[in-house]
N, C-alpha and C positions, 0 to 999 in steps of 0.2 A: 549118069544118064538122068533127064530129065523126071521127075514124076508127073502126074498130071494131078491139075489143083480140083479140088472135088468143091461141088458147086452144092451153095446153103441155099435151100428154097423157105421165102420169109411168109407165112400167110397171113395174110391181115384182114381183119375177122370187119365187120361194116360196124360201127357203133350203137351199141342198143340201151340206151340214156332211159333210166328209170327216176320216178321220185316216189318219197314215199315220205309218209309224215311219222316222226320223231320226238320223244317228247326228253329234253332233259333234265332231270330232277335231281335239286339239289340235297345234299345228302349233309351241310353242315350249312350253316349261315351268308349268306352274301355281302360282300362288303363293295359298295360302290364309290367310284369317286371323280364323276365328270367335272370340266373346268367351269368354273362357276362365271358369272358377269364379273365381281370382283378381280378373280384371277385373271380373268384375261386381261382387262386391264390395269391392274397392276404390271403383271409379263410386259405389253406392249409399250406402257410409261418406262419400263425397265430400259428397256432395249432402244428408245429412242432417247433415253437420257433425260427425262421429265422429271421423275421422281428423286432426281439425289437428293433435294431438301425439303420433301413435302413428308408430313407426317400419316402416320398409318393409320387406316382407315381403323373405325371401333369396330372389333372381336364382337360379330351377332351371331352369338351360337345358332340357333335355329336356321337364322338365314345363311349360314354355311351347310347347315344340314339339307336346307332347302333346296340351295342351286351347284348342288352336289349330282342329283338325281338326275335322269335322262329322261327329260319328260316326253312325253310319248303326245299331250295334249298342254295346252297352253301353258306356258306357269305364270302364276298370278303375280303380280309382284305391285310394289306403292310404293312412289317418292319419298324420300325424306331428306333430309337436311343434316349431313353426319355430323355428329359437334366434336369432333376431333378437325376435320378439315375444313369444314364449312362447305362443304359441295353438295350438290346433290346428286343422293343414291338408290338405285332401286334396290328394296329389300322384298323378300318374301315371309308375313308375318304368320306366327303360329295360328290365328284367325282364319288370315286367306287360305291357310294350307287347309285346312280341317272343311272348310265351304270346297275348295277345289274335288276333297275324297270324296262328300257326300255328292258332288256333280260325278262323279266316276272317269278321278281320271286315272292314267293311268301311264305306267313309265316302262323303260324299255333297257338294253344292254348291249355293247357292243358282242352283236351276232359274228363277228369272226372271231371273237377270244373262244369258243370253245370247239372251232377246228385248228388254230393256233396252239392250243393246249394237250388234244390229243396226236400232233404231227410233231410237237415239242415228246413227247412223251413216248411214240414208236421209234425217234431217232434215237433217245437214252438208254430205250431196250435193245437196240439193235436189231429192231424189225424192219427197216430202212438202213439204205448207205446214207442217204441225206434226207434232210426235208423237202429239198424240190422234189424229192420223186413222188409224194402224196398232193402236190398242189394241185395236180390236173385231174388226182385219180377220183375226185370226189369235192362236194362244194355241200355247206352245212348252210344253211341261208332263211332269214326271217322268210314267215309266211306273206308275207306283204312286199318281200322282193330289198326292204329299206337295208338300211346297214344297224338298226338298232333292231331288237328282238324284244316284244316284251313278257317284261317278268310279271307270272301270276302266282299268287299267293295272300300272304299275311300282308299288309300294306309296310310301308319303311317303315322302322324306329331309329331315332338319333342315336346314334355311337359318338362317348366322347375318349379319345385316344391320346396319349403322350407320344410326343414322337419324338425323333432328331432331325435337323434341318441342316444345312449348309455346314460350320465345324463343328457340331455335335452340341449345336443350340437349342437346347430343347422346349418345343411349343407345342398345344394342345389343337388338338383335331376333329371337327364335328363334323361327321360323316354316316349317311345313310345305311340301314341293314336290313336285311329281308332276312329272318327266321326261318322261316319255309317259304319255299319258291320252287318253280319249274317255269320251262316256256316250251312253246311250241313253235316247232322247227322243221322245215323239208329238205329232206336229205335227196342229194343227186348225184348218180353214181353211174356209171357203166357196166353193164350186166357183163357184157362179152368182154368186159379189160382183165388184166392180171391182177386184179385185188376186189375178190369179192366181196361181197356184201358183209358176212358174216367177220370179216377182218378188219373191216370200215367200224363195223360199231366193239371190236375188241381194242381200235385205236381211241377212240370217243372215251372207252371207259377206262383206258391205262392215262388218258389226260384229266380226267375227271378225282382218278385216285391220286397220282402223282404231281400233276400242275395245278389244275384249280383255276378259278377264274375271280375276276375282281382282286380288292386290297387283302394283303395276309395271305394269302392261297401258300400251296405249301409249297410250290418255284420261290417265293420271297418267306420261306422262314416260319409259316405259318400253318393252319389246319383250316380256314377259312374258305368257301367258293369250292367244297368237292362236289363232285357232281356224278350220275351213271345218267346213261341214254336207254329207253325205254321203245319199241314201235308200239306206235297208234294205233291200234284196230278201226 
């Protein structure tokens, strides 16, 4: 005999879209490393077949350190004449950089690495079946709306690092670091969804301990880029 099919009633609640200001603070050093003028074109000489027999540009520590950073306000940079290739290149000199601090500038991070980091971080616990299910459930985003966020704190210092390259060619790396930093960030999240608030910022801080954000974080091997989430009063 037939049963009868018992009927699921779904309620769906209207959306109640909160923001609230968030502060993340880093808890071990920052290690940044945006593509410089240099590397881009290099990359694009790469890929168009330019470069197979033109020699390498000179290794300026500084001005790798320089246009490393995510500058948030103008970067300074001056012509020069590279004497390895004869062309000319914009550099950023320890000079211009130090006039740029005292004008106050100021630099920035990519603002989705540390909701990437904590939705990286809820899937390895098993607090999620997948990362799509956190995409929608909440959105971590600079206060200025950009896709960079800036970092306040101690101003960069140069980091010079050994690395491996292509088959375990080894070449040295002048790359920006923030000792102490935090940014300030607005969290938006849905009051009446199924993942409250209080779960949003236990995700933020299992990416903070276990992911990290920038070079070296502890996803790639390292201790670098931890970070905890903090509310603003």
């Amino acid at each position: 005999m037939a049963t009868k099919k018992e009927e699921t009633t779904v309620t769906m609640k209207p959306l109640k879209i909160k923001h609230i200001k968030v502060r993340i603070v880093g808890d071990t050093p920052l290690i940044v490393h945006a593509w410089g003028i240099k590397e881009k074109r290099m990359m694009l000489e790469s890929q168009t077949g330019k470069n197979k027999t033109k020699k390498k540009p000179t290794k300026m520590p500084f001005d790798d350190f320089a246009q490393a950073l995510y500058w948030l306000t103008p970067m300074p940079t001056e012509t020069i004449t590279d004497p390895s290739t004869q062309e000319d290149r914009d550099v950023v000199t320890e000079q211009l950089f130090d006039e740029a601090i005292k004008n106050g500038a100021r630099f920035g991070f990519p603002a989705n690495s540390f909701k990437q980091a904590a939705n990286a971080a809820a899937y390895r616990l098993g607090w999620v079946p997948n990362q799509m299910a956190l995409r929608g459930s909440y959105f971590l985003n600079a206060e200025d709306g950009g896709h960079l966020v800036e970092i306040k704190g101690d101003k960069p210092m140069l980091r010079e690092d050994m690395v491996r390259v292509g088959l375990g060619v080894a070449d040295i790396r002048y790359r920006p670091i923030f000792e102490n930093w935090y940014c300030d960030m607005i969290l938006e999240y849905n009051a009446s969804g199924n993942m409250p608030l209080e779960d949003i910022l236990n995700c933020i801080n299992a990416g903070g301990y276990a992911v990290g954000a920038g070079e070296w974080r502890p996803e790639k091997d390292g201790q670098f880029g931890r970070f905890h989430v903090e509310i603003v009063k």
